[in-house]
Each structure stands twice: as C-alpha cells, then as structure tokens.
N, C-alpha and C positions, 0 to 999 in steps of 0.2 A: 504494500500500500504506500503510494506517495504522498509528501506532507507538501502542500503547497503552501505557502507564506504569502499573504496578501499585503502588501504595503502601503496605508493611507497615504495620501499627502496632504501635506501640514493645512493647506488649503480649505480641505475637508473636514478638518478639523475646525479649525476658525469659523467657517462658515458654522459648524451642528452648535460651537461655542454661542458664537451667536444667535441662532435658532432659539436656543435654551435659553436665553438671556432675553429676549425680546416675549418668550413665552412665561417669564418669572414675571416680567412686565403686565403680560395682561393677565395674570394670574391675579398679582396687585391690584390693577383697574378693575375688575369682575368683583374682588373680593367688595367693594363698593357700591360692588350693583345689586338690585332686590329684582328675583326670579322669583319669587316667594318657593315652593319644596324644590325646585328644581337647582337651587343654588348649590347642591350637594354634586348632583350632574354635571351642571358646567366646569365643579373643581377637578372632580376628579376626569372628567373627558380632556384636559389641561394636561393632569398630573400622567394621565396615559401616554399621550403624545410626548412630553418631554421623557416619561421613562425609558418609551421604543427609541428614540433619540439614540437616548445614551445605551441601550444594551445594542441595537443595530448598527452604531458606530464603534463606541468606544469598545464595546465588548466585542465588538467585530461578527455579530451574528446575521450581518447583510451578507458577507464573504464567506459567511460555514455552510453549511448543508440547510435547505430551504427548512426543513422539518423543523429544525429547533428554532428556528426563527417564528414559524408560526406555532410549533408548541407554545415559547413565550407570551406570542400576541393571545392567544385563546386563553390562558392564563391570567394577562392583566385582564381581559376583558371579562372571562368570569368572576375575580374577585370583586369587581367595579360592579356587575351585574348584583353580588351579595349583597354590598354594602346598602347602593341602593334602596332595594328591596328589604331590608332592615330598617332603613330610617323612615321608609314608607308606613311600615309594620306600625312604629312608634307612633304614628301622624293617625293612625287610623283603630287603635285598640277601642276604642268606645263603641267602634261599632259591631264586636264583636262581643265583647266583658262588659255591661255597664260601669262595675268597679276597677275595670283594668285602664279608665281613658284620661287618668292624671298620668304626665311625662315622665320621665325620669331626669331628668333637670328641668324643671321650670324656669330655667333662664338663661337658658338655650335659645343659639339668635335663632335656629331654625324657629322658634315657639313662640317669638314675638309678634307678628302680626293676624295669630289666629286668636281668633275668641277672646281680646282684651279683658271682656266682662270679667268671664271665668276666670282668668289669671288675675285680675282684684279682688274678687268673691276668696281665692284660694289664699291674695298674700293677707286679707283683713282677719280673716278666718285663723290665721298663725298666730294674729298678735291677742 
C-alpha cells in the first residue's frame, strides 16, 4: 500500500484562517440577533461549518479517503440534529406533563420572550 502525502499551501491555509475568522464574526453579529427557538440552529449550523473547516483542512480529511470525510460530516450533523431536538423537548414539556412545563433555568435567554406572564407569576411566587 502506498502512502501519499498531500501538501497544503500556505495559501490554503490563510484563506480557511480567514474563512474561520470572518465566520467567528458572524457568529458574534447573530449572537445579537432574536430568531426567537431557532437561535440555537443558526449557532450551531455556524459552529458546523467552521468545525468541517478545520477537520477538512487542517486535519486534512479533504485529501484522505472520501469515507471519513463524510463519516465526520454525518456525525457533526447528527449531534447538531440531538441537541436541537432536546432544547425543542425543553420548549414544549407542558404539552405533554402538565407538571413537567416549568424550565430548567428560568433564565435562560432561550426562555425570555415566551410567556412573560408566567415567568412573573413564577419569580413573585419565590419571594
């Protein structure tokens, strides 16, 4: 079996450098913006992109055998797919448990602009 050595140029590099850096940027602008539940989506659809970045370059899995390339991508994509679908789970327990549909932080940005009332009802209720 032959080992072939793939050689970036530095070009390549600076360019994904900057890729990464312009997507830290609008990772920061976004972090700003109101999606209202989807703001969890747009981080991590970011946090994807920059991570294939770096293991398709830096770790050089553009140049290996296609397979592990998209094992990885199938990978971030289903973690990203859990996570999702967990904060969804959080957003929506009331409508399955009446007694399950208080947060697990109440003061969680995702939980500030739902249901105001209720989140006064719950902090008067403490004091």
């Amino acid at each position: 079996m032959e080992n072939h050595h793939h050689i970036t140029p530095l070009k390549t590099y600076l360019g994904v450098a900057v890729g990464l850096f312009i997507l830290t940027v609008v990772t920061v602008a976004v972090s700003f913006l109101d999606f209202g539940p989807f703001n969890l989506v747009v981080a991590l659809l970011i946090a994807a992109i920059k991570g294939s970045l770096v293991a398709l370059f830096f770790m050089h899995l553009l140049y290996d055998n296609k397979l592990f390339g998209a094992i990885f991508s199938i990978s971030i994509a289903f973690v990203a797919i859990f996570i999702i679908l967990t904060m969804f789970d959080t957003m929506g327990r009331d409508m399955v448990v009446e007694g399950k549909s208080k947060p697990i932080n109440e003061k969680a940005v995702i939980y500030s602009k739902q249901d105001s009332s209720a989140a006064a009802d719950t902090t008067q209720s403490n004091h």
